[in-house]
Jmol script that loads the backbone (N, CA, C; Angstrom):
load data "model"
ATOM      1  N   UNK A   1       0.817  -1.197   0.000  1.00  0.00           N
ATOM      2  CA  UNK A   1       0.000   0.000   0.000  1.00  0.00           C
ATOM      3  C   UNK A   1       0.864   1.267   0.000  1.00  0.00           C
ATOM      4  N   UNK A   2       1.878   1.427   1.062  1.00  0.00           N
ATOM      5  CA  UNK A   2       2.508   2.460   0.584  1.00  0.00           C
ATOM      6  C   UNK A   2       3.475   2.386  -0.590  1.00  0.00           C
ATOM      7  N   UNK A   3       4.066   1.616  -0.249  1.00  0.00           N
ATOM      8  CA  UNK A   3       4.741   1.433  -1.676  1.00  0.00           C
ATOM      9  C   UNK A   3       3.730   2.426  -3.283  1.00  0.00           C
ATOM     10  N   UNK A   4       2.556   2.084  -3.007  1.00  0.00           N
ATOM     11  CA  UNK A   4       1.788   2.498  -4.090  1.00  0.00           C
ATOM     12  C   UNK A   4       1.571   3.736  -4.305  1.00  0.00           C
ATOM     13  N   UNK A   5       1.281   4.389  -3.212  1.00  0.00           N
ATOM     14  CA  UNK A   5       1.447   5.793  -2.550  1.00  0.00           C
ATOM     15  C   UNK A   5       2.290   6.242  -2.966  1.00  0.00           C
ATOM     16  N   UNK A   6       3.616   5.990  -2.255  1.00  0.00           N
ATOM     17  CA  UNK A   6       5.078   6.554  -3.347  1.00  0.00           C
ATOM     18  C   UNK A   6       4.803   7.067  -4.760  1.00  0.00           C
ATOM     19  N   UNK A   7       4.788   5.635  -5.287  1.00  0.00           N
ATOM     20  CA  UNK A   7       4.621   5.919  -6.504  1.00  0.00           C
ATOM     21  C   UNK A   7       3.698   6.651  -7.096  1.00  0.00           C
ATOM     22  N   UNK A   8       2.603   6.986  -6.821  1.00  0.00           N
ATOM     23  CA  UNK A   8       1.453   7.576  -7.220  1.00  0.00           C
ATOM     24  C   UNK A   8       1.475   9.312  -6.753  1.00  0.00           C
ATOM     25  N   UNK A   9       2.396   9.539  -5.995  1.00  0.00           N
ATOM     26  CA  UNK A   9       2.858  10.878  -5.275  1.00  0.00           C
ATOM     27  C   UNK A   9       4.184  11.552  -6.313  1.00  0.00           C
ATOM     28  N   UNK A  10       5.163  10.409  -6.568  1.00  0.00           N
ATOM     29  CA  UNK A  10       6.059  10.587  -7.462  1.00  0.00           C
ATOM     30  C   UNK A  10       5.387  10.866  -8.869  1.00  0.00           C
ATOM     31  N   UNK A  11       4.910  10.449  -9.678  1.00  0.00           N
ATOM     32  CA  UNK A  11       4.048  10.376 -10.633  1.00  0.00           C
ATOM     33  C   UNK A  11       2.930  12.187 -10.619  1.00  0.00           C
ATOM     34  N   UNK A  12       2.516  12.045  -9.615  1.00  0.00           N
ATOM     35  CA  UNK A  12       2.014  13.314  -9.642  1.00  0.00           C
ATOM     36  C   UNK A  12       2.843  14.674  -9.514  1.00  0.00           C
ATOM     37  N   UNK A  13       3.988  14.393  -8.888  1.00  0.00           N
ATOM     38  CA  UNK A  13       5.006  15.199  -8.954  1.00  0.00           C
ATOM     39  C   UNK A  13       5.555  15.545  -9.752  1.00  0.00           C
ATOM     40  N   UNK A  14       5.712  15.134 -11.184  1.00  0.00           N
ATOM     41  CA  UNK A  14       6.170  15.297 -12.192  1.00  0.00           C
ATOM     42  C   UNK A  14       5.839  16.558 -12.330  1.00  0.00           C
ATOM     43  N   UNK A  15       4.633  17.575 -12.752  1.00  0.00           N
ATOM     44  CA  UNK A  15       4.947  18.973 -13.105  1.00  0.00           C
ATOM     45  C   UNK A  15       5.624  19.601 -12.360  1.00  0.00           C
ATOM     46  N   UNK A  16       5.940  19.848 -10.962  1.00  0.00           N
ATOM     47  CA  UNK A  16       6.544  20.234  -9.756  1.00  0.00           C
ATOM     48  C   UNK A  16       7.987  20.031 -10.474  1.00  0.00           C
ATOM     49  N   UNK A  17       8.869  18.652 -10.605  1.00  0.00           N
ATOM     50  CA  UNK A  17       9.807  18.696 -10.974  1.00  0.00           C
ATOM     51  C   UNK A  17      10.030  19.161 -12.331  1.00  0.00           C
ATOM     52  N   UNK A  18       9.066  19.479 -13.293  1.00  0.00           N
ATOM     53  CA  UNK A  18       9.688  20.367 -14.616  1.00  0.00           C
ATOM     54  C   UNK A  18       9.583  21.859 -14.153  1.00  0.00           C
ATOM     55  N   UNK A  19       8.653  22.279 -13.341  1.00  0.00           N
ATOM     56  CA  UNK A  19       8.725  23.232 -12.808  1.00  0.00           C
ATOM     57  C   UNK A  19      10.134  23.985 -12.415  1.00  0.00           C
ATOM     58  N   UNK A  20      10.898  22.925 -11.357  1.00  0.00           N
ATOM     59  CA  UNK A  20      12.036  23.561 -10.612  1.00  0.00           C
ATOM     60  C   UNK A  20      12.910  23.366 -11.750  1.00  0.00           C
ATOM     61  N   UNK A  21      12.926  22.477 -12.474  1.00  0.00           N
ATOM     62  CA  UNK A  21      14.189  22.478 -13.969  1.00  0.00           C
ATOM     63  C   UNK A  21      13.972  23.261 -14.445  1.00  0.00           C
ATOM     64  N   UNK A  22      12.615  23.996 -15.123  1.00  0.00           N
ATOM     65  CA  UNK A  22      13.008  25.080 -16.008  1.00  0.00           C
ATOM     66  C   UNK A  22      13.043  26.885 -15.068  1.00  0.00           C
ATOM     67  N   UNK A  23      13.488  26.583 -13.627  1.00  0.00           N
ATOM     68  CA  UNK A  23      13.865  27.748 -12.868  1.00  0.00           C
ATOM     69  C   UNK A  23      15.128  27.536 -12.667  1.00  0.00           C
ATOM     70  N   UNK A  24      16.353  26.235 -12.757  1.00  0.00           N
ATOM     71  CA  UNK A  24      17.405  26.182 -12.409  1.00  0.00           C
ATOM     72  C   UNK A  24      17.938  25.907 -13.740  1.00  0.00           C
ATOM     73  N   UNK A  25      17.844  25.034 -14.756  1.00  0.00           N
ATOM     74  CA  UNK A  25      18.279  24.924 -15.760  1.00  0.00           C
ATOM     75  C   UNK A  25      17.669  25.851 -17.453  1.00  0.00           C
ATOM     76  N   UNK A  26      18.653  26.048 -17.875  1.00  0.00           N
ATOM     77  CA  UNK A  26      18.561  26.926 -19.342  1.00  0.00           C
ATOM     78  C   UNK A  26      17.843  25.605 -20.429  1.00  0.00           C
ATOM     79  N   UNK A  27      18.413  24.880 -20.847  1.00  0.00           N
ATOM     80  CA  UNK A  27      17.830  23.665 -21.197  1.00  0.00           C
ATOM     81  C   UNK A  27      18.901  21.976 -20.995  1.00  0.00           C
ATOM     82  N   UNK A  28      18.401  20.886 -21.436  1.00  0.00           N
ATOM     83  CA  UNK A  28      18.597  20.209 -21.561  1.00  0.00           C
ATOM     84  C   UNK A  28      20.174  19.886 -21.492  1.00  0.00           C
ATOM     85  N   UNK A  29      20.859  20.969 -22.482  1.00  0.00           N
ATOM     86  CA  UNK A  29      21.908  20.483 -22.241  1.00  0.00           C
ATOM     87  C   UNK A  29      22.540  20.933 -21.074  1.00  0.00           C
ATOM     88  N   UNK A  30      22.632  22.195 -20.776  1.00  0.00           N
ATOM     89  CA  UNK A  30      22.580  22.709 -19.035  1.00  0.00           C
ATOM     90  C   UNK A  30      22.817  21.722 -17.728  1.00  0.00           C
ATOM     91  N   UNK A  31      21.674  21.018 -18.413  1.00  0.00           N
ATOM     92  CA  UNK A  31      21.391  19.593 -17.300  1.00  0.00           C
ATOM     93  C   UNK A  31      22.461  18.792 -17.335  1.00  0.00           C
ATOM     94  N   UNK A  32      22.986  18.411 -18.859  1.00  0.00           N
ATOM     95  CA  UNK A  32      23.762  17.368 -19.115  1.00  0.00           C
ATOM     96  C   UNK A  32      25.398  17.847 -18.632  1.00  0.00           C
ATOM     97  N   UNK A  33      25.355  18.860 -18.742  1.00  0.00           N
ATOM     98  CA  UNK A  33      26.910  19.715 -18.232  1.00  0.00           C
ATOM     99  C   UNK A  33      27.434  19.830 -16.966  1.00  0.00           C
ATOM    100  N   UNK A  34      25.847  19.731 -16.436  1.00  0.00           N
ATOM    101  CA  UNK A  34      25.915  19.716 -14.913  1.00  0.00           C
ATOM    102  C   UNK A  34      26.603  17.841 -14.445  1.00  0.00           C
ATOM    103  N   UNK A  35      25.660  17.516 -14.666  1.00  0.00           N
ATOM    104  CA  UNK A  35      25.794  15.638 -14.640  1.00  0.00           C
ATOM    105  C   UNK A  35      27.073  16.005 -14.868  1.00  0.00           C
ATOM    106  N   UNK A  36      27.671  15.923 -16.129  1.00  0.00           N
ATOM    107  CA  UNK A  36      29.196  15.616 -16.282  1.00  0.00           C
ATOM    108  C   UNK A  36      30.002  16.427 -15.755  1.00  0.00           C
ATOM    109  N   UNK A  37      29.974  17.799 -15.337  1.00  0.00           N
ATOM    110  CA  UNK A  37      30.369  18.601 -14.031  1.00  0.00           C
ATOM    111  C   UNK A  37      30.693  17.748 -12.681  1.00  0.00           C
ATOM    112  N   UNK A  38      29.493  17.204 -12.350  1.00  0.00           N
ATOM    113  CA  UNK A  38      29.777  16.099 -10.974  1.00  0.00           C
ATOM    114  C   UNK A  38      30.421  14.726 -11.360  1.00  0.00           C
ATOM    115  N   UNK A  39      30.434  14.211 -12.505  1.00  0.00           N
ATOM    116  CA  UNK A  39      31.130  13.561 -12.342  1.00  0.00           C
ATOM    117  C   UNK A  39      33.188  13.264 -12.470  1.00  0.00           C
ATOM    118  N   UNK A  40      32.743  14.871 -12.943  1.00  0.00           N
ATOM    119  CA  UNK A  40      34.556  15.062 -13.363  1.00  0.00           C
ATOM    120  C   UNK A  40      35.181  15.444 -11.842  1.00  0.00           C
ATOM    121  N   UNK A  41      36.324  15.004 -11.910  1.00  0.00           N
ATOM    122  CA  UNK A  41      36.897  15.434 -10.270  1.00  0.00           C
ATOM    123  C   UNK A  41      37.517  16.524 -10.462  1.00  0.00           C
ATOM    124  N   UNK A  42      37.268  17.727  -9.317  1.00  0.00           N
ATOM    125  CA  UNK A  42      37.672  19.208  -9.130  1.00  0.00           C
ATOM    126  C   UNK A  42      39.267  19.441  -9.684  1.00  0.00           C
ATOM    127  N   UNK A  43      40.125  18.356  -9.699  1.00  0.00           N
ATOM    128  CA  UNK A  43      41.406  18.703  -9.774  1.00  0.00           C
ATOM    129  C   UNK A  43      41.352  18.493 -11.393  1.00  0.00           C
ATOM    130  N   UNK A  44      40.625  17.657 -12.481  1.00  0.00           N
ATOM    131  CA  UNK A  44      40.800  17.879 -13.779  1.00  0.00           C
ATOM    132  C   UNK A  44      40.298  19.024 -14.210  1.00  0.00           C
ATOM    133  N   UNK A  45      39.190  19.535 -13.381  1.00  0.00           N
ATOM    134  CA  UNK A  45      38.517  20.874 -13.756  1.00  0.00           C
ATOM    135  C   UNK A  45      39.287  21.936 -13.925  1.00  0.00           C
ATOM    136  N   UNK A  46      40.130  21.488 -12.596  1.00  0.00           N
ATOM    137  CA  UNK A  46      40.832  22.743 -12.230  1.00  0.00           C
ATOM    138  C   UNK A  46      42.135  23.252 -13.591  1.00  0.00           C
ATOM    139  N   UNK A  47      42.597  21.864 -13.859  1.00  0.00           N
ATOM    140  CA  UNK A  47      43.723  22.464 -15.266  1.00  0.00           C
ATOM    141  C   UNK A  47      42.733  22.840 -16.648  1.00  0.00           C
ATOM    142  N   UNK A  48      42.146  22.334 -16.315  1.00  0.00           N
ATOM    143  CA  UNK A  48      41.035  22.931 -18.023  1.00  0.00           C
ATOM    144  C   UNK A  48      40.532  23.699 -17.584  1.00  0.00           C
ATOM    145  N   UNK A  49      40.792  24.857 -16.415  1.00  0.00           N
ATOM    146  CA  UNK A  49      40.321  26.031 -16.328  1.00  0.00           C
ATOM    147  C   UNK A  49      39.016  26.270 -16.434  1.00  0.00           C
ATOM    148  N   UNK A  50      38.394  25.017 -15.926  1.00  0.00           N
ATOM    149  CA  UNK A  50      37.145  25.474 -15.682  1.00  0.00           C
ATOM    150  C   UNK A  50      36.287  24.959 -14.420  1.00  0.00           C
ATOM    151  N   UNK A  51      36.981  25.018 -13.618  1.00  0.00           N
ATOM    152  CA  UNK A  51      37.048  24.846 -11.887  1.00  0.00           C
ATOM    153  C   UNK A  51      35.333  25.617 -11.691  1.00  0.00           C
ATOM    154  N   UNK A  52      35.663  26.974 -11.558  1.00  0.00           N
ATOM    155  CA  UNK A  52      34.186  27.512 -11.430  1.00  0.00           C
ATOM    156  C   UNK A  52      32.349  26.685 -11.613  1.00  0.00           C
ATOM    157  N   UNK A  53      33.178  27.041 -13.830  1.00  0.00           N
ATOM    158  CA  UNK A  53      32.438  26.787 -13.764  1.00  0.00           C
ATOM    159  C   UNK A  53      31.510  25.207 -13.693  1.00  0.00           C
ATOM    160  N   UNK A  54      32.769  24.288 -12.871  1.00  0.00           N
ATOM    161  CA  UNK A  54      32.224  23.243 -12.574  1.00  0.00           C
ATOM    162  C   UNK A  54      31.782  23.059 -11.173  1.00  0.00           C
ATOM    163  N   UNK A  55      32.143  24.248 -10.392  1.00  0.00           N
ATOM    164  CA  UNK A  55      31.370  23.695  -8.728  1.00  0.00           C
ATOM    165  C   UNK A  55      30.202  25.143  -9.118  1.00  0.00           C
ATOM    166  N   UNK A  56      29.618  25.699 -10.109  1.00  0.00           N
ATOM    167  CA  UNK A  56      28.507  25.965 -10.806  1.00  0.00           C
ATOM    168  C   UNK A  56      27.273  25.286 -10.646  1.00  0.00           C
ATOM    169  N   UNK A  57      28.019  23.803 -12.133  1.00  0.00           N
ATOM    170  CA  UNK A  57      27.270  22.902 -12.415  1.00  0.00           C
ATOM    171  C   UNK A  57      26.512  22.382 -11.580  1.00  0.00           C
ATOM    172  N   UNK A  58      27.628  22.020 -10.881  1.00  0.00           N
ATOM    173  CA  UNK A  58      27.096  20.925  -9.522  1.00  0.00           C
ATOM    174  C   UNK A  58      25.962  21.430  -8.698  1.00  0.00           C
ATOM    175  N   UNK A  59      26.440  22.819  -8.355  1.00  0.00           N
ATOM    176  CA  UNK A  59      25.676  23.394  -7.419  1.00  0.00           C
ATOM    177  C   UNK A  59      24.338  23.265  -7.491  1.00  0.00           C
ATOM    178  N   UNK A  60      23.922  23.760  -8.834  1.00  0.00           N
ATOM    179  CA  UNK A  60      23.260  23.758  -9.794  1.00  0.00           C
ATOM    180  C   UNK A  60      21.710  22.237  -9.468  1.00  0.00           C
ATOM    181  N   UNK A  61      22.917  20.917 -10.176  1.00  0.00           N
ATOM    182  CA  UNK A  61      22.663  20.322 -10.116  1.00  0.00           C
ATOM    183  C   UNK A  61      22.268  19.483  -8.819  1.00  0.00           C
ATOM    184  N   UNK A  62      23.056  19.712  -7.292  1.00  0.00           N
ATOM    185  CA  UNK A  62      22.558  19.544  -6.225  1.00  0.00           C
ATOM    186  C   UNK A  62      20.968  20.377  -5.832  1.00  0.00           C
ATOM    187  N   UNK A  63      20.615  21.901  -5.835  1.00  0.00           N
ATOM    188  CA  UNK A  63      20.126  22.048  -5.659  1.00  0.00           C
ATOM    189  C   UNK A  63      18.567  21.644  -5.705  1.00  0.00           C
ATOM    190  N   UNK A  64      18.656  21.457  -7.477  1.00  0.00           N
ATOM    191  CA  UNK A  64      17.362  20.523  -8.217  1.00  0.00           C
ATOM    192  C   UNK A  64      17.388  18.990  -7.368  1.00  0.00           C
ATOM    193  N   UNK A  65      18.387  18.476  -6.956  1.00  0.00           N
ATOM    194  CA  UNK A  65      18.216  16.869  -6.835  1.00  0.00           C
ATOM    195  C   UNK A  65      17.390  17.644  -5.112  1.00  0.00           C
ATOM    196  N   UNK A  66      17.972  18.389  -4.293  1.00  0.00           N
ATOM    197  CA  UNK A  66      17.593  18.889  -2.894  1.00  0.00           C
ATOM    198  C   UNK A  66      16.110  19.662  -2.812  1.00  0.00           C
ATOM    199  N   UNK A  67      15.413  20.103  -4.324  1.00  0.00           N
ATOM    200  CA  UNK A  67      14.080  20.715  -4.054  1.00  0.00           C
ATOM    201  C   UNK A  67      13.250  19.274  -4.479  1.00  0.00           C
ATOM    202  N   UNK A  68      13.954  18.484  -5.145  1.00  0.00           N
ATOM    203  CA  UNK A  68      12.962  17.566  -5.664  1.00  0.00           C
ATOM    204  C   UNK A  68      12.541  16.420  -4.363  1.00  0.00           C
ATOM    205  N   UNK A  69      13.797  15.923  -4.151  1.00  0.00           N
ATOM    206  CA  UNK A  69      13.282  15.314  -3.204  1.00  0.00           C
ATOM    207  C   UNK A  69      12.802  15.907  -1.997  1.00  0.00           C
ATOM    208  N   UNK A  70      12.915  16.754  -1.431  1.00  0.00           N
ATOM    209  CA  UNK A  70      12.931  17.418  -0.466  1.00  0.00           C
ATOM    210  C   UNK A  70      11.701  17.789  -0.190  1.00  0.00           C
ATOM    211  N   UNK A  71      10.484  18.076  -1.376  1.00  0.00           N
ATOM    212  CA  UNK A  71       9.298  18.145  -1.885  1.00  0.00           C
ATOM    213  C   UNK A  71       8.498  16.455  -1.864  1.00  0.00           C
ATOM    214  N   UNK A  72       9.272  16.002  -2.568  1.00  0.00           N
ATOM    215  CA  UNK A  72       8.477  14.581  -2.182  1.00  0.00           C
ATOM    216  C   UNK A  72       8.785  13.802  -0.927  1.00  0.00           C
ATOM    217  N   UNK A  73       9.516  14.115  -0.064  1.00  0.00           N
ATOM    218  CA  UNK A  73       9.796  13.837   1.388  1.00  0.00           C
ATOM    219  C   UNK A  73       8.536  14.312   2.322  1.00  0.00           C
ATOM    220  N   UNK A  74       8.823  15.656   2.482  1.00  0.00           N
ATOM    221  CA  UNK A  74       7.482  16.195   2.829  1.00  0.00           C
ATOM    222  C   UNK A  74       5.840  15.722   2.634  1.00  0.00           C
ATOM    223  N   UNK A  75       5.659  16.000   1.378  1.00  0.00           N
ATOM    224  CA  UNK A  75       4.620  14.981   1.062  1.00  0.00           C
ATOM    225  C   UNK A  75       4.195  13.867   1.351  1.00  0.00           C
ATOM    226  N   UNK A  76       5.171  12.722   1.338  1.00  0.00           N
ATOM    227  CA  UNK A  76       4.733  11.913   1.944  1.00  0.00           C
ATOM    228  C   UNK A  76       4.895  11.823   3.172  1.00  0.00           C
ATOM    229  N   UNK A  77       5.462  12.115   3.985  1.00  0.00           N
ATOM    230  CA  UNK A  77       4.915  12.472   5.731  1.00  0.00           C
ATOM    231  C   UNK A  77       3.569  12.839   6.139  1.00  0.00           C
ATOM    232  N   UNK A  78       3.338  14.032   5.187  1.00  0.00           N
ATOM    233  CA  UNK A  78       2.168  14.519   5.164  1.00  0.00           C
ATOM    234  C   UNK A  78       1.055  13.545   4.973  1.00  0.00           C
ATOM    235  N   UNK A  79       1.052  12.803   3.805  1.00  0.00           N
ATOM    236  CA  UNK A  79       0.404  11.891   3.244  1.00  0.00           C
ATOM    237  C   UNK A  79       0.078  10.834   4.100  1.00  0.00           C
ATOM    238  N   UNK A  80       0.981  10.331   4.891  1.00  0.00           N
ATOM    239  CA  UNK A  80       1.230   9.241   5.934  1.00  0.00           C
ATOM    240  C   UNK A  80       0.623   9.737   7.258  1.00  0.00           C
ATOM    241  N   UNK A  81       0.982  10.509   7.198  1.00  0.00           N
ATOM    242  CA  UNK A  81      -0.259  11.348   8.227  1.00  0.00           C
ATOM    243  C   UNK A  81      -1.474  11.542   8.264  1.00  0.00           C
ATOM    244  N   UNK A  82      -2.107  11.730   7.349  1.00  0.00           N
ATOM    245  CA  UNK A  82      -3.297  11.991   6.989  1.00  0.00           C
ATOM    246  C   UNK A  82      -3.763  10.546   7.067  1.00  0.00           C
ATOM    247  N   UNK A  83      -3.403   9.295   6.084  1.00  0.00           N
ATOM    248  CA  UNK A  83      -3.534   8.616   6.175  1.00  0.00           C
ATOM    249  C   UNK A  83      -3.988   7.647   7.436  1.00  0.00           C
ATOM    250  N   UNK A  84      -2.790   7.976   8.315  1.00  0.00           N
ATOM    251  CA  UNK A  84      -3.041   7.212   9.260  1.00  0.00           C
ATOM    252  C   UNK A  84      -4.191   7.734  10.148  1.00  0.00           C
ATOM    253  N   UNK A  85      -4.453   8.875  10.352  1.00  0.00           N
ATOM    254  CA  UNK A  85      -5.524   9.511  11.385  1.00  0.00           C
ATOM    255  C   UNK A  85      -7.005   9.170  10.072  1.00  0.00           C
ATOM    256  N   UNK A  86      -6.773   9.018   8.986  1.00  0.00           N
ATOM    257  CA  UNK A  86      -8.363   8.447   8.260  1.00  0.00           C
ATOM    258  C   UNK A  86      -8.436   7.330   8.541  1.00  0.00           C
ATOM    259  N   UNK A  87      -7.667   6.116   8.859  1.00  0.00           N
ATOM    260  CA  UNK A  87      -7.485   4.857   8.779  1.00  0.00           C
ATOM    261  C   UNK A  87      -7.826   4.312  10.548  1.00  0.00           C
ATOM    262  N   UNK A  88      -7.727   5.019  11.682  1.00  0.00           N
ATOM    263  CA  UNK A  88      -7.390   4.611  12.814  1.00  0.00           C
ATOM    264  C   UNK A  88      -8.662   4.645  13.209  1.00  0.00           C
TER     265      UNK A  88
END
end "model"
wireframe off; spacefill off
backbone 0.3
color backbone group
C-alpha cells in the first residue's frame, strides 16, 4: 500500500519537478553539463580552467536533486499522516 502511494505521489510530482528544472536549468543540455560537471573530479577541472564553472554545475545540479526530493519527502509524511488519522 505504501509502496503504491510513493509511486502515485512521485508520478504526480512530475509537473513540480519540470517546474524547478526550467527555474534552475537553461535547457537540456545545461542539465547534461551539470551531470558531467559532478562527475569530473575538481582537480581535472581545475587544469582545463574550468574549476568555477564546474562547482557551478554541480551546485546547480545539487540544488534541483535537494528541491525535488525534499518536496516529495514532505509529502509523503504529510500523506502518511493523513492517512493514518483516516485509517485509525
Amino acid at each position: 500500500m505504501e509502496l503504491l502511494m510513493y509511486v502515485f505521489l512521485f508520478i504526480l510530482n512530475i509537473p513540480i519537478y519540470k517546474w524547478i528544472y526550467r527555474r534552475i536549468f537553461d535547457n537540456v543540455d545545461d542539465l547534461k553539463q551539470s551531470v558531467k560537471y559532478s562527475f569530473t573530479p575538481d582537480i581535472i577541472s581545475l587544469f582545463r580552467r574550468r574549476f568555477w564553472k564546474d562547482q557551478w554545475g554541480e551546485l546547480k545540479l545539487s540544488v534541483f536533486i535537494f528541491c525535488s526530493l525534499g518536496i516529495f519527502v514532505i509529502e509523503c509524511v504529510v500523506v502518511a499522516k493523513v492517512v493514518d488519522v483516516i485509517f485509525q
